[in-house]
C-alpha positions in Angstrom: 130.0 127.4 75.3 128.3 130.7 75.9 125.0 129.5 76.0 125.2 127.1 78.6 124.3 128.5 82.3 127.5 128.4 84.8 127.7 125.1 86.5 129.2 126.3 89.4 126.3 128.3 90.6 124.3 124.6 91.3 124.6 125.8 95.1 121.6 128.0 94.4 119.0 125.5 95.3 117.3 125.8 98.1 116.6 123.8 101.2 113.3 123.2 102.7 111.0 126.2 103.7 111.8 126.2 106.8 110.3 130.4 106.8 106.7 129.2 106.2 106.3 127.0 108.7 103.6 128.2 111.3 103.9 128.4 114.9 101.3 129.8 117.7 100.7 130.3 121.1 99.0 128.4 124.0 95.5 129.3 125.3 95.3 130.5 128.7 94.5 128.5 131.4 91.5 129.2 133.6 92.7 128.4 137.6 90.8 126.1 139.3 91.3 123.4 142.5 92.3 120.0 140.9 94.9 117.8 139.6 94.8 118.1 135.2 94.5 122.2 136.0 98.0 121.7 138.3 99.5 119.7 135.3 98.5 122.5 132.6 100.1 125.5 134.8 103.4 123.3 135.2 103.5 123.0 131.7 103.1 126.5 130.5 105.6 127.9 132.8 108.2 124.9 131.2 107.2 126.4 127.7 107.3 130.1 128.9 111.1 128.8 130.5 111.5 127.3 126.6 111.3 124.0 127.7 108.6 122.2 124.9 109.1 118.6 125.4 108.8 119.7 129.7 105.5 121.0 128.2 103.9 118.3 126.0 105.0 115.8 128.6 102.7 118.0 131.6 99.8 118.0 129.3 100.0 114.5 128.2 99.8 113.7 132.0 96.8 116.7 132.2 95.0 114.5 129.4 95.1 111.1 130.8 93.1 112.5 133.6 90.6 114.8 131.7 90.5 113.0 127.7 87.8 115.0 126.7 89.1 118.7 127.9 89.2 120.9 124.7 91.5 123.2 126.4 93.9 120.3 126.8 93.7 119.5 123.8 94.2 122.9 121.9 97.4 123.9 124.1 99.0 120.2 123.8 98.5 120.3 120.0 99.6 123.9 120.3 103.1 122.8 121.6 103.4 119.9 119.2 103.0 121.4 116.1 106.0 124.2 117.5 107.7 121.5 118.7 107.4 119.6 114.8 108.5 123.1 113.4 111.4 122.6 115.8 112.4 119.5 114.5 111.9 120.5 110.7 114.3 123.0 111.2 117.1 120.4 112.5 115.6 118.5 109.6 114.2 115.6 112.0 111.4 115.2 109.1 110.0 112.4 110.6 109.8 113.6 114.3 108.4 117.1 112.7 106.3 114.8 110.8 105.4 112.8 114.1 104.3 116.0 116.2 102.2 117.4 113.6 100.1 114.0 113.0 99.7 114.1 116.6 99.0 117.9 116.9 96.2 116.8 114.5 94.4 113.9 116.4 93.7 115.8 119.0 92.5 119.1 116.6 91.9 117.8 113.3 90.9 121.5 112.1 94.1 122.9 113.0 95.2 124.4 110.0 98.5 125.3 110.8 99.5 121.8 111.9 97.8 120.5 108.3 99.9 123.1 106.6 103.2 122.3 108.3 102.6 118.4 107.9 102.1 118.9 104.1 105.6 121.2 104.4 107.4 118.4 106.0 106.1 115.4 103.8 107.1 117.6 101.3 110.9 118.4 102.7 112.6 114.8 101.7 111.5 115.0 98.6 113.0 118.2 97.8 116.3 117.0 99.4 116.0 113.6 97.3 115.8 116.2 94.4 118.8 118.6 95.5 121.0 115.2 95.2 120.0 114.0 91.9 120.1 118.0 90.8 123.8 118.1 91.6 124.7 114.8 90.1 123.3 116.1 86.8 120.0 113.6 86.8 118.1 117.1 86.3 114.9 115.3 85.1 115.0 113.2 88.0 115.4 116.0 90.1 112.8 117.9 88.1 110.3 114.9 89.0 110.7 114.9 92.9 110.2 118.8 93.0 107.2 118.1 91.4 106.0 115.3 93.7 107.0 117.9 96.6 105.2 120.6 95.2 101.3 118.6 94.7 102.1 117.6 98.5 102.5 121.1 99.4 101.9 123.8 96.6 102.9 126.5 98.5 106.4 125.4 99.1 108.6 128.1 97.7 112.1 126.3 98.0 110.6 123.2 95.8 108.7 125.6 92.8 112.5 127.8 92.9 114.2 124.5 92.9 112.0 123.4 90.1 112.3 126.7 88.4 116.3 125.7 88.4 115.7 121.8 87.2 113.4 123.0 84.5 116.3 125.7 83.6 118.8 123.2 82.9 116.6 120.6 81.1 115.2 124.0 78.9 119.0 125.3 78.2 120.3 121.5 77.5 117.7 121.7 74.6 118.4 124.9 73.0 115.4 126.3 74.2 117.0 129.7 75.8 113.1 131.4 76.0 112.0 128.7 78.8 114.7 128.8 80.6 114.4 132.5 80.4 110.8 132.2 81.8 111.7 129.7 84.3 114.0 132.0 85.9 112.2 134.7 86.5 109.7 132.8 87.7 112.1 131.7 90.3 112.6 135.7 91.1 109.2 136.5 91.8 109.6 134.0 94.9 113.2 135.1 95.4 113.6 138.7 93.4 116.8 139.7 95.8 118.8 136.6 94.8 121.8 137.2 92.8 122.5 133.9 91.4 119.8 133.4 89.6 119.8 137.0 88.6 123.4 136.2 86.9 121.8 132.9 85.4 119.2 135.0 84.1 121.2 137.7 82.5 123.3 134.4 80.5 120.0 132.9 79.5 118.8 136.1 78.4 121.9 136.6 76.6 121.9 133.3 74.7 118.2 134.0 73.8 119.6 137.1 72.6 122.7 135.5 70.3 120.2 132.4 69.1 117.1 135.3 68.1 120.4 136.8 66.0 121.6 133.9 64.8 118.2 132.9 63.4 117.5 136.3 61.5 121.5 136.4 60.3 120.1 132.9 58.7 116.7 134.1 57.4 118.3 137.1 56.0 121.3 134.9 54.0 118.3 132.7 52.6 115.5 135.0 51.6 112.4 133.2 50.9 112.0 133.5 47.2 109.3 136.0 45.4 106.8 133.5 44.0 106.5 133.4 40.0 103.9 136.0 38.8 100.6 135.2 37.4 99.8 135.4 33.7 
């Protein structure tokens, strides 16, 4: 039917946004003659060498002997939350999810830990919903991007996969102008991406041939000139 969009272009969704996730760099440490300041220098040169987990497990050690050291605190939650963005990109969700709660007991301010915990709450969901988008349940799917999205609103691959759910229920209905507005909405997060350029240009195009349609059928039943008045 040449309304409906092209099935074959469901491998459009997206996975989880891995690009906003936020890393950052350790503090320095200031030198001085004791044990915890030995055990935060080993563990910046293991994270400088790319070894993380070498890294966490120094400062973990640095803590026990100095709990209340803010410095020890920012660099250890520092290295967790890059170690969490580590693991949401392998899509370990719950160790990312682990390393950012931690990240966040020790600095409950640190927004970019908060930010990348509501990103990977947020990932399963939009996975749950990538299944039930390709076995057709595009309600269902439609409902877990939205429980992804009040989780964390600014995760593009959940509005774009939305965008795509919302396309399908819109087009299954006849109604050719949302799906038209869902998909550029999709573009504006994603304006290089061809698929949905091509599903756009079919939706516009069966907006276009039901608009015609409509007026062929207005004009072959002319609404009739009331009687005139005596």
């Amino acid at each position: 039917m040449r309304g409906a969009l092209p099935s074959s272009l469901i491998a459009i969704l997206f996975t989880a946004g891995v690009s906003c996730l936020l890393t950052s760099l350790p503090a320095q440490v200031v030198r001085a003659d004791d044990k915890a300041t030995s055990l935060e220098l080993q563990g910046l040169d293991l994270y400088q060498k790319g070894d993380v987990q070498g890294a966490i497990a120094k400062f973990r050690e640095a803590l026990a002997l100095k709990p209340k050291d803010r410095g020890i605190h920012d660099n250890l939650a520092e290295f967790l939350n890059n170690d969490g963005v580590t693991k949401y990109k392998n899509k370990d969700y719950a160790g990312a999810i682990a390393d950012f709660q931690e990240a966040l007991t020790l600095v409950p301010s640190f927004k970019k830990a908060q930010d990348n915990l509501a990103m990977a709450n947020a990932a399963p969901l939009n996975v749950e919903g990538k299944a039930l988008y390709k076995a057709g349940k595009f309600d269902e799917a439609a409902a877990k991007f939205r429980q992804a999205l009040a989780i964390a609103p600014n995760d593009q691959s959940s509005r774009v996969n939305l965008d795509l759910a919302e396309t399908e229920i819109l087009t299954k209905n006849g109604d050719f102008a949302g799906a038209v507005a869902k998909l550029q909405d999709a573009l504006t997060v994603t304006p290089d991406n061809q698929m949905i350029q091509t599903r756009l240009a079919t939706a516009q195009a069966a907006l276009a041939e039901a608009q015609a349609k409509e007026q062929k059928a207005k004009n072959s039943n002319p609404v009739p000139n009331p009687p005139a008045s005596n």
